[in-house]
C-alpha positions as CSV (number, residue, x, y, z in Angstrom):
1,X,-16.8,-9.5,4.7
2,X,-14.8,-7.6,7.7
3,X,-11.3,-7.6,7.0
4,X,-8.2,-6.8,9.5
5,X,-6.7,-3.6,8.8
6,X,-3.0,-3.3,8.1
7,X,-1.5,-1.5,10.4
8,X,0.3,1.9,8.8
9,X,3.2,3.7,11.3
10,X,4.1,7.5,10.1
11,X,8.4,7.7,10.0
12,X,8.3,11.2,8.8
13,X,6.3,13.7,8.1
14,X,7.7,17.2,7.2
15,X,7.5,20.0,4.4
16,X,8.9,17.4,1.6
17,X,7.8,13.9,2.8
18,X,5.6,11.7,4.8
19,X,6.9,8.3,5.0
20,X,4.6,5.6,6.3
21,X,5.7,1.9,7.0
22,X,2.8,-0.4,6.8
23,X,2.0,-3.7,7.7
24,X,-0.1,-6.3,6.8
25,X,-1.1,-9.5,8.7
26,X,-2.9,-11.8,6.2
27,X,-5.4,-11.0,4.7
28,X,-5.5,-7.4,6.0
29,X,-6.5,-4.0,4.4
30,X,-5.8,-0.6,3.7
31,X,-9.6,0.1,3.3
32,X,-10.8,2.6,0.6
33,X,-8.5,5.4,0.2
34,X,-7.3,8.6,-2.5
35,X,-3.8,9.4,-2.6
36,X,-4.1,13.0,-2.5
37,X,0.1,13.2,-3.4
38,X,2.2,11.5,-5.9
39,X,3.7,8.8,-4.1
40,X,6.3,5.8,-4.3
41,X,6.4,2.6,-2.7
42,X,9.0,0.3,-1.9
43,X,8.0,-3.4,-0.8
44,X,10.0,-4.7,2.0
45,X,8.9,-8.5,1.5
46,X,8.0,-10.2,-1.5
47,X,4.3,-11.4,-2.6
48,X,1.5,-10.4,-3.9
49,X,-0.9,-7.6,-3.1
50,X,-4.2,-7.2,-4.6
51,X,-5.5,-3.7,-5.3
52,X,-9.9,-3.5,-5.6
53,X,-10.9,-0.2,-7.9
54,X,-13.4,1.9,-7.9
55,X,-14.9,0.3,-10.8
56,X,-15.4,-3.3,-9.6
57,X,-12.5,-4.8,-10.7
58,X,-9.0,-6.2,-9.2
59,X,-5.8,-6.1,-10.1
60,X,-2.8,-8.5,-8.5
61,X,0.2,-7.0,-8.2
62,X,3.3,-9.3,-7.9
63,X,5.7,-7.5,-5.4
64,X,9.7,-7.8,-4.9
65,X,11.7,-6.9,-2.4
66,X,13.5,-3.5,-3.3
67,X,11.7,-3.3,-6.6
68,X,10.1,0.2,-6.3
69,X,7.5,1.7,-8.2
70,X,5.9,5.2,-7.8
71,X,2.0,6.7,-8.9
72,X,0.5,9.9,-9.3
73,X,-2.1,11.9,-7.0
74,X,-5.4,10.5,-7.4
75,X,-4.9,7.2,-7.1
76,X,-8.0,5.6,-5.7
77,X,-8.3,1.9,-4.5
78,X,-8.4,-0.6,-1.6
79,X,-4.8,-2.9,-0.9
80,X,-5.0,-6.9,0.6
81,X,-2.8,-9.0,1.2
82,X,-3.8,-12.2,-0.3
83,X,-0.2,-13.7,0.9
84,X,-1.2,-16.5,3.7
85,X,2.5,-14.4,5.2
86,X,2.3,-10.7,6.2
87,X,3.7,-8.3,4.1
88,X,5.3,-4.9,4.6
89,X,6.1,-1.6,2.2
90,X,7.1,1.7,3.0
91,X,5.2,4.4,1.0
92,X,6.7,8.0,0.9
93,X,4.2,10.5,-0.2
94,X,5.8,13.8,-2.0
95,X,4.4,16.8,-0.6
């Protein structure tokens, strides 16, 4: 199944930082990816996303506006939104 892709818009992007603002219509993807840099992410609207990982397997993550969280480098997976709504997050990668 062909998915939408989200739709990810670079804020910054300097020695420190690169701050990217994506976007999701419903049902759209990040497609397969490896965060190469620790990273955070802070969900603008609320819902859930659903991450696929490399080993078959799903995991829904339940989203709130504000409530940030932050992962380490290597981080490998694909992100949906399964929200019938879009749904945005900026993710600031530390350099």
């Amino acid at each position: 199944m062909t998915r939408k892709k989200a739709n990810p818009t670079v804020q910054i992007d300097d020695t420190q930082v690169k701050v990217t603002r994506w976007d999701f219509s419903p049902g759209a993807e990040t497609g397969w990816h490896k965060h190469s840099m620790d990273y955070i992410v802070v969900p603008l609207t609320e819902g859930t996303l659903s991450a696929e990982l490399p080993s078959g397997s799903t995991v829904e993550n339940k989203l709130k506006i504000g409530a940030s969280y932050a992962r380490p480098a290597g981080v490998n997976h694909n992100i949906i939104n399964v929200n019938n709504e879009p749904f945005s997050f900026i993710e600031i990668e530390l350099k």
